[in-house]
C-alpha positions as CSV (number, residue, x, y, z in Angstrom):
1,X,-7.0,-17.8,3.2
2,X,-10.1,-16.4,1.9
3,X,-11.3,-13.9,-0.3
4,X,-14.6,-11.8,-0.9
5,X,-15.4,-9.5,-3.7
6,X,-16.4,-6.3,-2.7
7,X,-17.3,-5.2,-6.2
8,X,-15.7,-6.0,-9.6
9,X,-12.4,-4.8,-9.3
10,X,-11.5,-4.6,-5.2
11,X,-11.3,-7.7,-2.9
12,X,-10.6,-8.3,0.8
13,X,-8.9,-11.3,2.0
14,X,-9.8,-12.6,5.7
15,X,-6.3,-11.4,7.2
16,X,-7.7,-8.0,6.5
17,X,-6.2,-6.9,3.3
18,X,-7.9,-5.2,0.7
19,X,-6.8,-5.0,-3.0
20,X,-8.7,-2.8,-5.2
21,X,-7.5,-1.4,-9.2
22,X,-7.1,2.2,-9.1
23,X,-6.6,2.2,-13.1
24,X,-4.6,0.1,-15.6
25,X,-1.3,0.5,-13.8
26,X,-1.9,0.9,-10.3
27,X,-3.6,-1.5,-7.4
28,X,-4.3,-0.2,-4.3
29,X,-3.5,-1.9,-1.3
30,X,-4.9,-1.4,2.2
31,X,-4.0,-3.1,5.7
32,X,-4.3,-2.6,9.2
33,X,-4.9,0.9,9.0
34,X,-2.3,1.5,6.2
35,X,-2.8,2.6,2.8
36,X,-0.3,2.5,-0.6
37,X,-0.8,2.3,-4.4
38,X,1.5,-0.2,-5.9
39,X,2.4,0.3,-9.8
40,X,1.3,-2.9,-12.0
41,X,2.5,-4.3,-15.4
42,X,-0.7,-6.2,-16.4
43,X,-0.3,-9.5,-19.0
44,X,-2.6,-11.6,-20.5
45,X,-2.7,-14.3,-17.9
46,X,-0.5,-12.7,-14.9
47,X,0.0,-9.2,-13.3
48,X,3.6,-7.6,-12.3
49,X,3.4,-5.7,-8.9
50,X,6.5,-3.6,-8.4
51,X,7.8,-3.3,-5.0
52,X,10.4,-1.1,-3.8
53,X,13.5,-2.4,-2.1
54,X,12.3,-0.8,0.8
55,X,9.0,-0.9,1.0
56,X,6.5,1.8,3.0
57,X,3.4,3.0,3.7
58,X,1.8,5.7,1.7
59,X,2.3,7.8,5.2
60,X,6.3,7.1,4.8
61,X,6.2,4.2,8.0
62,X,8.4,1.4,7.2
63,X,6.2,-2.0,6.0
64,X,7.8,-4.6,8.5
65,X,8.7,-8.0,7.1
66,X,5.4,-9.8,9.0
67,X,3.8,-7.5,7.2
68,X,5.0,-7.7,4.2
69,X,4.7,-11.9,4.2
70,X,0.9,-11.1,5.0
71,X,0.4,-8.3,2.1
72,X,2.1,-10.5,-0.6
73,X,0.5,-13.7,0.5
74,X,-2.6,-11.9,0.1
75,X,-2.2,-10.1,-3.1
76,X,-1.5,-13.8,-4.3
77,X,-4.3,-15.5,-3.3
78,X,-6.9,-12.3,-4.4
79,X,-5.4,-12.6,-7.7
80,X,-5.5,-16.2,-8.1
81,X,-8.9,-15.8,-6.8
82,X,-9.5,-13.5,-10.0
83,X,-7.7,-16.0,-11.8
84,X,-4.5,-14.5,-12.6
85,X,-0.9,-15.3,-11.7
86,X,1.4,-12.9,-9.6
87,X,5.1,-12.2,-10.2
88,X,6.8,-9.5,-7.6
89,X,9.2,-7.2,-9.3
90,X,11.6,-5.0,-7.6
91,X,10.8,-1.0,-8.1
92,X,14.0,0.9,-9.1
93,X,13.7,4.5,-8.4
């Protein structure tokens, strides 16, 4: 898979997905005409994105599980590509 910077801090892979910070705890994510800000727990090294059990567009559509595989696989390789490593963490709300 691979990834151009579109600027310092945003990043689009070349299955369409685009990563971008928002701000020290939040990364948003856009895909296929879909939009939604995932919370992130930033370390030295590595960065936490919390997902929810059920995850969802920012417009409330369910995230299908291809989807899902593409967005995660995605925010792994952008990260690695900014040379960080990814854990996922489950979202309790």
């Amino acid at each position: 898979m691979g990834v151009q910077d579109l600027d310092s801090q945003a990043a689009r892979t070349d299955t369409g997905v685009l990563l971008q910070s928002l701000d020290r705890e939040t990364m948003r994510l856009e895909f296929a005409g879909h939009t939604m800000n995932l919370p992130v727990e930033r370390g030295l090294l590595s960065y936490g994105f919390y997902l929810p059990l059920s995850p969802q567009w920012s417009d409330g559509a369910p995230i299908s599980p291809n989807d899902l595989t593409v967005i995660k696989q995605a925010i792994v390789e952008i990260q690695k590509h900014w040379g960080f490593h990814v854990d996922f963490l489950v979202l309790e709300t």
